[in-house]
N, C-alpha and C positions, 0 to 999 in steps of 0.2 A: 504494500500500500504506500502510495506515494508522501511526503509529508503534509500535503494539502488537504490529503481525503484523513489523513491522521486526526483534521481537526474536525472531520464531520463522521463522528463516531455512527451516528443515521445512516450514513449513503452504505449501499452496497456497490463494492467498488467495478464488481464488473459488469453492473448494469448499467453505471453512471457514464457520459460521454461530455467531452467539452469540446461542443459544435466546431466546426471550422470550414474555411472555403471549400477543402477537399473534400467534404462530404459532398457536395452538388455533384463534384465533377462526375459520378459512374449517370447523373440522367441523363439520357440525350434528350434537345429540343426535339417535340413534338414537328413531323410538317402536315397535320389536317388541319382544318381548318377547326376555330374553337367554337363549340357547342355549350349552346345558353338555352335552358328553359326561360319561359317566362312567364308568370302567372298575373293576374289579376283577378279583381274583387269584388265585382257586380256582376248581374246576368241582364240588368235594364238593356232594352233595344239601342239605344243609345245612352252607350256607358262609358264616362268620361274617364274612368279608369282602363276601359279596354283603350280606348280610342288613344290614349296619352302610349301606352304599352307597347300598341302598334306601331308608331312612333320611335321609339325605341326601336324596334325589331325593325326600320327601317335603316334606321342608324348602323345596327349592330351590322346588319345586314351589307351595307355599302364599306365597312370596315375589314370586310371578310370573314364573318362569322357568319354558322350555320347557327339557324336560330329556330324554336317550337315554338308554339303560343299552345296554353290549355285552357281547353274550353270548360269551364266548371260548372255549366249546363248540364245537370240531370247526372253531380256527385249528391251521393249520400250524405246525411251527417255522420260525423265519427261515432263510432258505434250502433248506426242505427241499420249499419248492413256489416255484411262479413266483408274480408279482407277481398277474397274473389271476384268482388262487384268489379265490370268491366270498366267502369271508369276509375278507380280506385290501384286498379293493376296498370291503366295507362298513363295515372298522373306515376307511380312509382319506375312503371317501366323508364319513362322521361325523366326521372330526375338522377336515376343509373347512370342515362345517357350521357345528361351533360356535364357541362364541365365550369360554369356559371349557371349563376341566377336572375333574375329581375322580381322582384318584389313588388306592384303595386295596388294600392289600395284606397279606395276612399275615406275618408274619416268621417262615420257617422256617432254623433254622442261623445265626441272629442277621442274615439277612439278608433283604430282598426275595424272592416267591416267585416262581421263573423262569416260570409263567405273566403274569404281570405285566408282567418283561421283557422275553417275546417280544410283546408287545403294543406296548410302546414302540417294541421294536426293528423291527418291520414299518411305524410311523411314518418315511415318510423325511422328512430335512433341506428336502429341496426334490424339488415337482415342476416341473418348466420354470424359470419365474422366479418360483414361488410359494413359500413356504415353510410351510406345513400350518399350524405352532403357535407360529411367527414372534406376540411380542404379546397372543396370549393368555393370558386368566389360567390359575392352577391352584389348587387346596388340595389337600395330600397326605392322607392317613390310613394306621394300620396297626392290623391286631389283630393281639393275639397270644395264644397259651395259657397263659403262665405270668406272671410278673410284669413290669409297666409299661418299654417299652423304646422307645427310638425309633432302632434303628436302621435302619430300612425306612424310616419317614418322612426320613430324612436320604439316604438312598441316592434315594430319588425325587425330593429338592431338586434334588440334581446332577443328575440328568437333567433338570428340568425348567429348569435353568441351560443342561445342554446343549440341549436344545431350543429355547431363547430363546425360555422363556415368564415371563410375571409370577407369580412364584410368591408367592402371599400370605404374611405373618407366620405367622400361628396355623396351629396343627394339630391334628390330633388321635392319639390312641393310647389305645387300650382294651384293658387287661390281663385276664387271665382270662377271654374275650369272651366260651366259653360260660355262665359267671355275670351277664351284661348283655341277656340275650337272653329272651326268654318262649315258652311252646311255641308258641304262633304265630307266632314269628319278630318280632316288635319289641321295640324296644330299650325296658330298663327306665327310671324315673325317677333321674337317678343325675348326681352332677357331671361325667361322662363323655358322658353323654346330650348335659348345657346346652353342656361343650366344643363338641361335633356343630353345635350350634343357632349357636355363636357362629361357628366358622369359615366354616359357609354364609354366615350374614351379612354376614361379611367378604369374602366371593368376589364374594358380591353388588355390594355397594359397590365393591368394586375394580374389577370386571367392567362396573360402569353409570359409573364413574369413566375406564376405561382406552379400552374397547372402540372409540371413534371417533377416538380418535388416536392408537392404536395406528400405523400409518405412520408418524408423526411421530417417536413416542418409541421406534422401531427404526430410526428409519435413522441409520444410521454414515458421518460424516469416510470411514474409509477403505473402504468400500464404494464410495460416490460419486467415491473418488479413481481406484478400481479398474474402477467405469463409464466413466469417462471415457477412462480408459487405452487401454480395449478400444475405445470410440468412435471414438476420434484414430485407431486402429494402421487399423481398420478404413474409416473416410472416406479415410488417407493412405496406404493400400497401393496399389501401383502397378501398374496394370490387367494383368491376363494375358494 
């Protein structure tokens, strides 16, 4: 034991690592292009959450990225169908897939709209040993009807904390959203617009930044303390 780990009588020292640049170097760059789900948070015909999202995937889109949209049209509530519901298996198959996120949501009641949540909420933690959104990135967004608020984009950080994703800096939030909108449904010219522009940007780059070492930059000291644990009990159980 070296004399450093001498002073953390705690650490178990062959489990411990002190990062360094040459951990990256075994990833290679990714060259497909990067895959972003994108959810939103109303089912209204004209959904100013859809419409702003779209937006986005237009963005992400013109940047190189392969992009989904999920339709959250005729999901269950959490719990109120089994896991096998077909839309349930294809908002999970799609969050497999990608490799970001887009977050957005209207704020009704100063808060996230519960279409939104049950859409996280049918995200599980983990399936097997996999963890769906383990590492990926995200950018949030929220509209709302009245004046400039972000309390929805802050309710979706946490969760994207809970989810142990990379949730990028910038966001966005557009007030008043039906005045940002045109009747065709795109979004006007507007510093609210360039926000949109810059946090895709930012997803981007975090997303061509993160995406192949993402293993690396989630794996946890006490994870692998807690692999091991189970390894030993399991090698040293005594035959039946």
């Amino acid at each position: 034991m070296s004399s450093k780990l001498a002073e953390l009588p705690n650490i178990e020292a062959e489990l411990f690592i002190r990062p360094t640049y040459d951990h990256f170097a075994p990833f290679a760059p990714s060259s497909h292009p990067p895959r972003f789900l994108l959810l939103y948070g109303s089912v209204r015909e004209r959904s100013y959450s859809r419409l702003l999202t779209e937006e986005a995937a237009r963005l992400l889109k013109e940047m190189g990225a392969e992009v989904k949209l999920f339709d959250p049209r005729g999901l269950p509530l959490p719990d109120e169908a089994p896991e096998s519901h077909p839309k349930v298996q294809e908002l999970r198959e799609l969050t497999l897939w990608a490799e970001g996120m887009v977050w957005c949501s209207p704020e009704r009641h100063g808060a996230m709209a519960g279409i939104m949540k049950a859409q996280i909420d049918w995200i599980p933690l983990s399936v097997g040993a996999v963890r769906p959104t383990q590492g990926k990135t995200l950018a949030v967004m929220e509209v709302s009807g009245g004046s400039q608020s972000f309390n929805a984009v802050n309710q979706l950080r946490i969760l994207g904390r809970w989810m142990r994703m990379l949730t990028i800096p910038n966001q966005s939030s557009v007030p008043k959203a039906f005045l940002e909108f045109d009747e065709a449904g795109r979004m006007k010219p507007s510093a609210y617009y360039d926000r949109v522009v810059d946090v895709m940007e930012e997803l981007m780059k975090f997303t061509l930044l993160t995406r192949d070492v993402a293993p690396f930059l989630t794996d946890r000291y006490s994870e692998r303390k807690e692999s091991a644990e189970e390894l030993s009990k399991r090698v040293n159980q005594r035959s039946l």
